[in-house]
C-alpha positions in Angstrom: 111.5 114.6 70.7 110.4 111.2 72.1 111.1 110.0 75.2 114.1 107.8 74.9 116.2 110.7 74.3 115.7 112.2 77.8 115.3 108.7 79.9 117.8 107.4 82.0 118.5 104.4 81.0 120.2 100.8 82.8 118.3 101.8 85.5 119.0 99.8 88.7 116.1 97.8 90.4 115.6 95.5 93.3 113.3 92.0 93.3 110.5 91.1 95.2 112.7 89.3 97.5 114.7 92.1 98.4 113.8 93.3 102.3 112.7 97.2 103.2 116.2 97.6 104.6 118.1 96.4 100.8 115.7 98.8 98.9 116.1 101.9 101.3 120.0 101.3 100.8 119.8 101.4 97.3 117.6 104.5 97.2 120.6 105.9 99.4 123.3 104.9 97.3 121.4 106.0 94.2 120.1 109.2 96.0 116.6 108.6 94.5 113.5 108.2 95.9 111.7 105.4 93.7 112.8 101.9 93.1 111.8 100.2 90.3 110.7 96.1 91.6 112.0 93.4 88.5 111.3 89.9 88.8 114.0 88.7 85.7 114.0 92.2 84.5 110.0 92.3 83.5 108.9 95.1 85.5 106.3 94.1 88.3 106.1 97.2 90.4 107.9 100.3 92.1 108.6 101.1 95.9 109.0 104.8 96.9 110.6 106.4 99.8 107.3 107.0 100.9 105.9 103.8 100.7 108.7 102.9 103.1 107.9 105.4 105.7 104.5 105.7 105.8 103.3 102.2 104.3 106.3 100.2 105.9 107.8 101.9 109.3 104.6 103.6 110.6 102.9 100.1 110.3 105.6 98.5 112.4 106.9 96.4 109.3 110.4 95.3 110.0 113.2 96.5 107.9 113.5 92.6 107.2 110.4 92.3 105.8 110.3 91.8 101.8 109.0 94.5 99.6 106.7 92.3 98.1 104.3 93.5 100.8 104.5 97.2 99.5 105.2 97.1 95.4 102.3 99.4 94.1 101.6 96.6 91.5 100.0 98.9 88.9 102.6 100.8 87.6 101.8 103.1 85.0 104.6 102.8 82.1 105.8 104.2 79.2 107.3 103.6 76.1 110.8 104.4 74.6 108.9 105.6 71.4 106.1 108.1 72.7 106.8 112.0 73.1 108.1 113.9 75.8 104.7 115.7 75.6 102.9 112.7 76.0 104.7 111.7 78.8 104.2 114.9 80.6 100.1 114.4 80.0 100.7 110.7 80.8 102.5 112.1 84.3 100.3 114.9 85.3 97.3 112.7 84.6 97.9 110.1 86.8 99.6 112.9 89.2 103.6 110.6 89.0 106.5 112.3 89.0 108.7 109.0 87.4 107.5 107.1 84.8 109.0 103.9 84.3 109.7 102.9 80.3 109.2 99.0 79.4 109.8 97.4 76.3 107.7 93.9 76.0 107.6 94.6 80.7 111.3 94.7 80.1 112.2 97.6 82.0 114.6 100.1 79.8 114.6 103.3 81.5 112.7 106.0 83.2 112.1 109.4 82.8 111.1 111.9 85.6 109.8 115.2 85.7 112.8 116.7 86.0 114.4 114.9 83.1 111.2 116.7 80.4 112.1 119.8 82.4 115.7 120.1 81.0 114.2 119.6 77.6 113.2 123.7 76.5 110.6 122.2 74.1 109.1 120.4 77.1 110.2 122.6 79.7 106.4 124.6 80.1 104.6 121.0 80.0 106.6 119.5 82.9 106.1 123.2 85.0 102.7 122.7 84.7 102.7 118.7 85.5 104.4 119.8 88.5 102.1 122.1 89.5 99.2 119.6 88.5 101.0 116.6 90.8 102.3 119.0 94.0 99.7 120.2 95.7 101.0 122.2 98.8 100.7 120.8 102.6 98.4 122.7 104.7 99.9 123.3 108.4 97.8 121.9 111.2 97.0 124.7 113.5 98.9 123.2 116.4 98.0 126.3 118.8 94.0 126.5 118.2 92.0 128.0 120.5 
């Protein structure tokens, strides 16, 4: 099974003019946390929910500012035609949960974790990915002595 039968394809996108405040709407509309950046459709870079938080508002930058300033610029991609398995390698290697597929930097899709999950032959492959990518938060001990 290759990947373009478990994407999610016409996926939305914002542009490198669009501010912090545009791209954390869309996220909210979309109810995802990643936002693929297209300037003309060629993909040029992704935003996450945590970019915004911890890139963006905890360094002050106004909800005006454009999201140039925080696109992560190399985007690991994928293609319509490889394997769901290679996708989950592709993903746990470079420890991603979304992997945006390009045709040509035309962006076409993009499949996430939970999208190989659904897929039984694939399902093992992304539990492990998951396992490979999460790795759990320690509590600060708040109340040493």
């Amino acid at each position: 099974m290759n990947v373009a039968e478990v994407m999610t394809a016409d996926v939305d996108y914002c542009s490198p003019e669009s501010t912090f405040k545009e791209v954390a709407l869309k996220m909210k509309e979309l109810d995802v946390g990643v936002i693929p950046i297209c300037d003309n459709e060629n993909l040029v870079g992704i935003v996450t929910d945590r970019d915004l938080v911890i890139e963006g508002l905890a360094n002050d930058l106004s909800a005006e500012s454009t999201i140039s300033v925080l696109v992560t610029n190399d985007v690991v991609k994928g293609s319509k035609e490889m394997s769901v398995e290679e996708a989950v390698k592709v993903m746990s290697q470079h420890q991603i949960r979304r992997l945006p597929i390009v045709e040509e930097d035309k962006l076409v899709g993009i499949v996430s974790l939970g999208d190989l999950a659904v897929n039984n032959q694939s399902s093992d492959e992304a539990g492990q990915a998951l396992k490979d990518i999460s790795n759990p938060a320690k509590p600060k001990n708040l109340h040493a002595d």
